[in-house]
N, C-alpha and C positions, 0 to 999 in steps of 0.2 A: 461525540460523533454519533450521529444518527446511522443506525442498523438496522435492515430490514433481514429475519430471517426466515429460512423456509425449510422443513421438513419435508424431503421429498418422500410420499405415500408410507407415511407413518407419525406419530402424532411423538412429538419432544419435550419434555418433561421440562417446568419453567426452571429448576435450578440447573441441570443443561444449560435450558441461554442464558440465565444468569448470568452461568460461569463463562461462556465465551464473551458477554457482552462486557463485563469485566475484564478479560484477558482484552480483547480489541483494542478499550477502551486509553489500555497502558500506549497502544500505537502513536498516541499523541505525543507524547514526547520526545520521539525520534521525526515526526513531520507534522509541522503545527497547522498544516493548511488541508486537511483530509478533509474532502466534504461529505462522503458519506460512504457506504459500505454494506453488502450483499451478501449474507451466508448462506449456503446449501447445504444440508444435514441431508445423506443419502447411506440405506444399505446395502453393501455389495451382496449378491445373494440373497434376496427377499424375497425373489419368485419363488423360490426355492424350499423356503421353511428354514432354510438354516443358515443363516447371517453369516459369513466370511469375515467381512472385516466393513468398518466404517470410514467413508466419505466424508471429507469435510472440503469444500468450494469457498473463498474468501476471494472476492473483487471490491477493491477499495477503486472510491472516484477521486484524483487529483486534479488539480488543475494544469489542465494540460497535458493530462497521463490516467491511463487506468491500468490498477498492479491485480494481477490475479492469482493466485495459489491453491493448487488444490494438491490433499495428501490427504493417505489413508491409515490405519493402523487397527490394531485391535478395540481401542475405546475410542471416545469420542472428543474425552476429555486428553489423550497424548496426541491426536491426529490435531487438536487445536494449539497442542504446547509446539508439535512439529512447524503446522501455519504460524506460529508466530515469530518463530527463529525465522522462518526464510522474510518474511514480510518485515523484518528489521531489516534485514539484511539490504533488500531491496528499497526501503526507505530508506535509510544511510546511503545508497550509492545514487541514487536518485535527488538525494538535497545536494552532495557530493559533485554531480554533472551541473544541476544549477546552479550553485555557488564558484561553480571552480571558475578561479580569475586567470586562470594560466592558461586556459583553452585557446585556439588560435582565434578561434570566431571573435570573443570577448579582444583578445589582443589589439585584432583589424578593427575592430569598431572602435577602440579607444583612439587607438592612432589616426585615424578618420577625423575624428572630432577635435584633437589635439592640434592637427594640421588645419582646421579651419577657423579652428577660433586661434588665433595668431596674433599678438598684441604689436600694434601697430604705434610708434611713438607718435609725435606729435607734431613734430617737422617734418615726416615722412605723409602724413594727408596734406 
C-alpha cells in the first residue's frame, strides 16, 4: 500500500514511520483492495513547550469509500496500535456490507434477473 505521511510542525524520526508503515501495511489482509493511505503525526500541546499527548490521523482510499481514524494517546507508537484495532474493524464490516448476499438490494437484483432471463421451451416460440 502506498503511504503518504506527514508530520505536522515537527520533524518524525524514520523508525517511527517505519513502524507505522509496517503496522499499516498488515491492513491488507483484512481488505485486499486499499489503494492508498494518509498519516498525520501531530502534537497536542506544541505551542505550549510541553506535549500532552500524541495524534495520530489515518485516511485510507477504497474504492468506493474513504475510512478515517484518528486517536491519541501518550506515544506514538500505542495511538498507531489504537488506529489499527479500529481500522480492522472498519475493514471487516466494510468487506462485510459488500459481500453480504442476504441484503435486500443484492436479493431484488437477483430476482430481476432471474425473472427475465426465463427459459422458454421450444414449442412455446
Amino acid at each position: 500500500m502506498r503511504l503518504q505521511m506527514h508530520a505536522v510542525k515537527f520533524t518524525a524520526d524514520q523508525s517511527l514511520l517505519d513502524f507505522i508503515q509496517a503496522k499499516l501495511d498488515k491492513l491488507d489482509t483484512f481488505h485486499d483492495r486499499i489503494i492508498s493511505g494518509e498519516v498525520f503525526l501531530r502534537l497536542e500541546g506544541a505551542d505550549s513547550n510541553k506535549v500532552k499527548e500524541k495524534i495520530v490521523e489515518v485516511r485510507l482510499m477504497l474504492p468506493g469509500k474513504e475510512l478515517f481514524v484518528k486517536e491519541h494517546d501518550k506515544s506514538f507508537e500505542s495511538a498507531t496500535d489504537r488506529v489499527m484495532d479500529v481500522l480492522k474493524d472498519k475493514l471487516v464490516r466494510f468487506k462485510q456490507k459488500r459481500n453480504d448476499i442476504s441484503s435486500p438490494a443484492i436479493a431484488e437484483a437477483k430476482t430481476r434477473v432471474d425473472e427475465e432471463d426465463e427459459v422458454y421451451e421450444a414449442d412455446e416460440l
